[in-house]
C-alpha positions in Angstrom: 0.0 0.0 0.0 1.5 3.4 -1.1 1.0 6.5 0.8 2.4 10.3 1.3 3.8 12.2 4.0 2.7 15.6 4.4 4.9 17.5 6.9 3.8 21.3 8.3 6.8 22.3 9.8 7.2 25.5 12.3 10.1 27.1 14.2 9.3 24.6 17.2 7.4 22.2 15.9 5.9 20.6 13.2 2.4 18.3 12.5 2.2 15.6 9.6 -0.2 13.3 8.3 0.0 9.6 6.6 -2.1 9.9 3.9 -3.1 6.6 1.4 -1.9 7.1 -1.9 -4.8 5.6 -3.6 -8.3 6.0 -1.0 -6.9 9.8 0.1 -8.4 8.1 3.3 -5.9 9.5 6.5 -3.9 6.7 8.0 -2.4 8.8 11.1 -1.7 12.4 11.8 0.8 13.7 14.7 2.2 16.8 16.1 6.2 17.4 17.4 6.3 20.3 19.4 8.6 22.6 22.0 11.4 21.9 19.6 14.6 22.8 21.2 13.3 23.3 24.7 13.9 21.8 27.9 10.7 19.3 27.6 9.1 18.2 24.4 5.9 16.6 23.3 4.7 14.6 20.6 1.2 13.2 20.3 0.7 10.3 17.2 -3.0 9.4 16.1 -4.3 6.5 14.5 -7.6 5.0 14.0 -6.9 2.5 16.8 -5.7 5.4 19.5 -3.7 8.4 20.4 -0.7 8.3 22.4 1.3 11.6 23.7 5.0 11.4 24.9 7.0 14.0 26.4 10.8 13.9 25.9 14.0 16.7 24.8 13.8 17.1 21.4 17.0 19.1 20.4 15.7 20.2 16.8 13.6 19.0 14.3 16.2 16.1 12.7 15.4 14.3 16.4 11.6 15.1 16.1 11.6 13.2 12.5 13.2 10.5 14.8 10.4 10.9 17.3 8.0 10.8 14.9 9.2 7.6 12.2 9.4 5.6 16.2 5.9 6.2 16.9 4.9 4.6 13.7 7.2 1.9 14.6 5.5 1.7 17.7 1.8 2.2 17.2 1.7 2.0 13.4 0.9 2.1 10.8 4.2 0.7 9.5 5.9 2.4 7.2 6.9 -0.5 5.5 3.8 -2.0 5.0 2.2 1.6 3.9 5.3 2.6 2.2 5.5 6.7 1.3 6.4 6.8 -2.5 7.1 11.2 -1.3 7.5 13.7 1.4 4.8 16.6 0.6 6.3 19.7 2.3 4.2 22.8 2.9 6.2 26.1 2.3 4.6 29.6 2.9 6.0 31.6 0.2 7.3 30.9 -2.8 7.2 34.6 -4.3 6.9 35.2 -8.3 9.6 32.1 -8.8 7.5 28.9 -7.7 4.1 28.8 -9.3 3.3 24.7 -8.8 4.5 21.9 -6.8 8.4 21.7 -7.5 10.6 18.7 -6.6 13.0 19.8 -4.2 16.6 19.9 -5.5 19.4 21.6 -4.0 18.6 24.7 -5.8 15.1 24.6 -4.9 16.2 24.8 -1.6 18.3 27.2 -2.0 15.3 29.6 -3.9 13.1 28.6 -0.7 16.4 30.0 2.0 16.2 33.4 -0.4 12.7 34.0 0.0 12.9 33.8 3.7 13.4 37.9 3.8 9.8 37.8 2.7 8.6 35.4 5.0 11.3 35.5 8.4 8.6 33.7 10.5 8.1 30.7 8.2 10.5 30.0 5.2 13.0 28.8 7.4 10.7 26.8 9.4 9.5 25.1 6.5 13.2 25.0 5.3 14.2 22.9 8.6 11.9 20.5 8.2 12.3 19.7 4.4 16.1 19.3 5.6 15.0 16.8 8.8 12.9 14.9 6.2 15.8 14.3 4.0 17.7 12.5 6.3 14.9 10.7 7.5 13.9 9.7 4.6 16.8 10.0 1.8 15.5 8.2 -0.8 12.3 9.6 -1.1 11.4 12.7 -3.2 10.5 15.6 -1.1 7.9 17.8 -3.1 7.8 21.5 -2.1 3.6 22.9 -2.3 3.4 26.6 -2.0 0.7 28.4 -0.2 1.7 31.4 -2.8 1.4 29.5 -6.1 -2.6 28.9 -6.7 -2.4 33.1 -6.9 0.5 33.3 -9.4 -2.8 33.4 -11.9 -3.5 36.9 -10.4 -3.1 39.1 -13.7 -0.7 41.9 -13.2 -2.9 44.9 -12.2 -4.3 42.7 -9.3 -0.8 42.0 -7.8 0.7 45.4 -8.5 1.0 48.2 -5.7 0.3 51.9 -6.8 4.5 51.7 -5.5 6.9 53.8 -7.6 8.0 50.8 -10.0 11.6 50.7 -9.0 11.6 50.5 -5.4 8.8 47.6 -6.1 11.0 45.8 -8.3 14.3 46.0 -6.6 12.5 44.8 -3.1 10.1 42.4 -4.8 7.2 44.3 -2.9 3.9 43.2 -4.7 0.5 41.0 -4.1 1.3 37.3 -3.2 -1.9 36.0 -1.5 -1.6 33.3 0.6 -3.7 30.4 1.6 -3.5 28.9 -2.0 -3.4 25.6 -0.9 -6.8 25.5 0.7 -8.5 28.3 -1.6 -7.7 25.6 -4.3 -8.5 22.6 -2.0 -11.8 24.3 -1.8 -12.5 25.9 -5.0 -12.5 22.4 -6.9 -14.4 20.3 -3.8 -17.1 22.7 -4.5 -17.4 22.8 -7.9 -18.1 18.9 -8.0 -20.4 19.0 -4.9 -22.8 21.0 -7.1 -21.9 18.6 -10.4 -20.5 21.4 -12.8 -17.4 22.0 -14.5 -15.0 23.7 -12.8 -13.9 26.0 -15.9 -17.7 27.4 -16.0 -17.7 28.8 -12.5 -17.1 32.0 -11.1 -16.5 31.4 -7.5 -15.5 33.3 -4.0 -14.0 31.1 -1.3 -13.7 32.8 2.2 -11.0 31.1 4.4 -12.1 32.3 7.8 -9.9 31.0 10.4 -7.5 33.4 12.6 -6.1 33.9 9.9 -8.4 35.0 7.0 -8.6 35.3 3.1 -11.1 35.6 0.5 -10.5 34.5 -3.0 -11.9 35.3 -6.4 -11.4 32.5 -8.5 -12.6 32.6 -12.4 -12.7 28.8 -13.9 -10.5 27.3 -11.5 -8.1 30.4 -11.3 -7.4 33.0 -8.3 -7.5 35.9 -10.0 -7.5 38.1 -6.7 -7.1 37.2 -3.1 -7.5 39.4 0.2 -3.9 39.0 1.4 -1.1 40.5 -0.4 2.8 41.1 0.2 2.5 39.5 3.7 -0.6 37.8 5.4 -1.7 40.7 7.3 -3.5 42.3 4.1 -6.7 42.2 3.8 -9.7 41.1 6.7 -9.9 41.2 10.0 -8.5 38.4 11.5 -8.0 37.0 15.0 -5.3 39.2 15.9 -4.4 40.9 12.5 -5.6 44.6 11.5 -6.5 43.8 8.3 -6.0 46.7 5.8 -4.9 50.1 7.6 -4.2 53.1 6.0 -0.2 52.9 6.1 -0.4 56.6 7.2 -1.3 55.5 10.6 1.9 53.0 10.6 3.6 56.5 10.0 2.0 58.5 12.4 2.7 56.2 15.4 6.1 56.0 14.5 6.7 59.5 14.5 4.4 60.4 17.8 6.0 57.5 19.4 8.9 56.6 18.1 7.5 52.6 18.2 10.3 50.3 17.3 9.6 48.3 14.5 9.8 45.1 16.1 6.8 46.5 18.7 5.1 47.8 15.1 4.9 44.4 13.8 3.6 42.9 16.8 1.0 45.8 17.2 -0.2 44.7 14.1 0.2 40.6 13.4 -0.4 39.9 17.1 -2.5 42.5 19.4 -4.6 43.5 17.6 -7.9 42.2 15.3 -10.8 40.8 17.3 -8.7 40.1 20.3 -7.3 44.1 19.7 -10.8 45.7 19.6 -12.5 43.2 22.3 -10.2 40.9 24.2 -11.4 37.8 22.5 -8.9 36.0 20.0 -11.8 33.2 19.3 -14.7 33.6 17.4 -17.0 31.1 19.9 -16.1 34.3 22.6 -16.6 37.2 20.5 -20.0 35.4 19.7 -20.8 35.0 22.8 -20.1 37.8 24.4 -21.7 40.1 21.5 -24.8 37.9 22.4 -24.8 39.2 26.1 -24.5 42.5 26.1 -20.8 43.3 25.8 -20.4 46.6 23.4 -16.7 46.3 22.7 -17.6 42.2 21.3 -20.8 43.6 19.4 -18.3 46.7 17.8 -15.3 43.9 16.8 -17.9 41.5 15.0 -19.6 44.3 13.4 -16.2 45.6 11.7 -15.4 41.8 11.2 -18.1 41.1 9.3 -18.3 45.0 7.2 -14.8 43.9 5.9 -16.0 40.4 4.9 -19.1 42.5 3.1 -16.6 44.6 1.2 -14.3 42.0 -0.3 -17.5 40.1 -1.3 -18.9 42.9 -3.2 -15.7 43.6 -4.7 -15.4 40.4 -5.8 -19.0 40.0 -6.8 -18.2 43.2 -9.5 -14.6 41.8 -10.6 -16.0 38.5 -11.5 -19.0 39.9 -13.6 -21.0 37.8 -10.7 -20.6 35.0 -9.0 -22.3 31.2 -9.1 -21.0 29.7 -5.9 -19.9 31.2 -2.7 -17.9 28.8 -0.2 -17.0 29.2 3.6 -14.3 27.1 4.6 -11.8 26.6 7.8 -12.6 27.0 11.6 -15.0 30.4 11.6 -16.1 29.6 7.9 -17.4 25.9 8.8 -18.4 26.5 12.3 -20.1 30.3 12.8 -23.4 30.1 11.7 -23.4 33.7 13.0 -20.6 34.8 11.3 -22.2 33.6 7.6 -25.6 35.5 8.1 -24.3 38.3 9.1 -21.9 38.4 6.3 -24.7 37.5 3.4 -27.4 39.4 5.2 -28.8 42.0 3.1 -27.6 40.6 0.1 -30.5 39.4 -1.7 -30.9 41.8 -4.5 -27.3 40.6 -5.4 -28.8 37.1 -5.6 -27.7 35.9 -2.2 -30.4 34.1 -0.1 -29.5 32.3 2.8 -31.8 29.6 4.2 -32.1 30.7 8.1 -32.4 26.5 8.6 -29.5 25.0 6.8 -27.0 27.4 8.0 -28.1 26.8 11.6 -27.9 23.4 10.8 -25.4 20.1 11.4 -22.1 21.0 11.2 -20.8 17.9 8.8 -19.5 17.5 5.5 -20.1 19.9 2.2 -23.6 21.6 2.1 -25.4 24.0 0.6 -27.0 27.2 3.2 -28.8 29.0 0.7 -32.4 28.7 -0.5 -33.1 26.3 -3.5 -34.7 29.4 -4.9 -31.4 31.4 -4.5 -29.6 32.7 -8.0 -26.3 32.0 -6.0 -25.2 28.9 -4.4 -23.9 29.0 -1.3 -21.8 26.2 0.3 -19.8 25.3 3.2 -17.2 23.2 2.4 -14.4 21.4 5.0 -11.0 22.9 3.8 -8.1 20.0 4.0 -4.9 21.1 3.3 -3.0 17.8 4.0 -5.1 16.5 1.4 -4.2 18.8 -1.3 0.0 19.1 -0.4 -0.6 15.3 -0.8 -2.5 15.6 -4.7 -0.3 17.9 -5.4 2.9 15.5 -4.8 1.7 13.1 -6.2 1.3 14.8 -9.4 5.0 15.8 -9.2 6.2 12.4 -8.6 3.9 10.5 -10.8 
């Protein structure tokens, strides 16, 4: 039995799935984390169990060894469900990667440059494609970009109203991010509702705590929320969103804010959890629903921003046949999607008050049967996708 191995590696810690080459069924999944302190962890599930261990795990060649012993251990073997490829996901792979690559030693060395673009994850995801080799040396390891489903975008939805030089020489345009799962998505829901993928004009709306909407045109992002760095864009958990940059300006010169203390203003303190004190939806939610002004105010301006890129979206398509929420706020917020399509109708929008607020399982459809739009909510899986996706590279 063949299967993949799709690794999601961080700074300190990285999960990965087992996933069967032939039934996409999920064999096991696991987490490595506190990489490099004094006390690790590892957890390993399969469909017989889960089973946590806490040891020192120096760095993330001795998590790969923590990880290839619990399959030893409490299966499945490796041997008998034999990966034919490691499927790596890598944040960004700027304007130079736009499909699943093979990694080669260039390759890696492209990934290593484009860390200046993306210092909190390139080299994370660079670690662990470098612990993979070693564990697994024979294997091809297959590099899937969250930046390469947008490399479709056509110029003048990528490009900055930046004086063109500076743009170039720094590489400062729209990447998008998310790709991965906007695709995942995108193509799950076009054969839920038995049409072509090339015919439809879609928007997907990854709504985590970290959040994007795409416009995709026959199976193509051809505009996406997030831009130069994932903090373009919506509200998020604890991301601003789009800011004028003037105000980036102005609290540097009132203040004289480090940048360091700018970027974590703006990545990490601020969002829902900025304007309310709750980072997770369920809170904000709930405390909106009791009373609390400051919860009612941060969903409000949540849900005006999701409004706007839909609108957008809605005019740069030329209109739009399906309309997919996706990933922990997107399946699970019933709140969160009427809100977002209330008021919508004229635009061909109609919710059905009963479906939304209905079982959270599977792909289904929320709006009427009456309703010129179709609109879906549709599990996201990543691991899935980085596991297509190397497959097609290694045949």
């Amino acid at each position: 039995m063949a299967s993949v191995l799709v690794i999601n590696s961080g700074s300190s810690s990285f999960k990965y799935q087992l996933i069967d080459a032939e039934t996409e069924e999920r064999l096991a999944s696991g987490l490595v984390e506190r990489i490099g302190e004094a006390s690790g962890h590892a957890t390993h599930d399969t469909a017989d169990g889960h089973w946590e261990r806490s040891l020192e795990i120096p760095d993330h060649t001795a998590g790969f060894a923590v990880m290839t012993d619990a399959f030893a251990e409490h299966g499945p073997s490796l041997t008998d469900n034999a990966p034919v490829a490691v499927g790596h996901r890598v944040v960004h792979g700027g304007a130079r990667f736009f499909e699943p690559t093979l990694v080669t030693p260039l390759v890696l060395i492209n990934i290593e440059d484009l860390s200046d673009l993306a210092p909190l994850h390139n080299p994370a995801n660079v670690e662990g494609i470098k612990a993979a080799q070693q564990a697994f040396p024979d294997l091809p390891q297959v590099a899937v970009f969250d930046t390469a489903f947008h490399q479709t975008m056509p110029p003048d939805a990528y490009t900055y109203g930046l004086e063109a030089t500076t743009a170039e020489r720094y590489r400062i345009r729209r990447y998008g991010f998310h790709g991965t799962s906007h695709k995942f998505v995108s193509e799950a829901a076009a054969a839920f509702v038995g049409r072509p993928l090339d015919d439809l004009k879609q928007i997907v709306l990854h709504l985590g705590n970290g959040a994007s909407v795409c416009a995709v045109d026959g199976g193509r992002s051809v505009d996406t929320s997030m831009g130069f760095t994932p903090l373009e864009g919506l509200v998020m958990g604890t991301r601003t969103g789009d800011i004028d940059p003037a105000v980036l300006l102005y609290l540097q010169r009132r203040t004289r804010i480090a940048v360091d203390e700018l970027d974590d203003l703006l990545n990490k303190r601020s969002g829902i959890l900025g304007l309310s004190g709750h980072k997770d939806m369920r809170d904000l939610t709930r405390a909106a629903d009791a009373g609390d002004e400051a919860a009612e105010l941060a969903l409000g301006v949540y849900v005006r921003r999701l409004k706007r890129y839909l609108g957008a979206y809605i005019a740069e398509l030329g209109g739009v046949d399906v309309i997919s929420f996706t990933a922990g706020v997107g399946e699970n917020s019933a709140i969160v999607r009427a809100r977002a399509l209330g008021g919508l109708e004229r635009l061909g929008i109609v919710l059905d008050a009963d479906r939304n607020n209905g079982p959270n399982h599977g792909p289904r459809v929320i709006s009427t049967d009456a309703s010129p739009v179709t609109v879906l909510v549709v599990p996201t899986n990543e691991e899935l996708e980085i596991a297509r996706q190397t497959l097609d590279v290694v045949g």
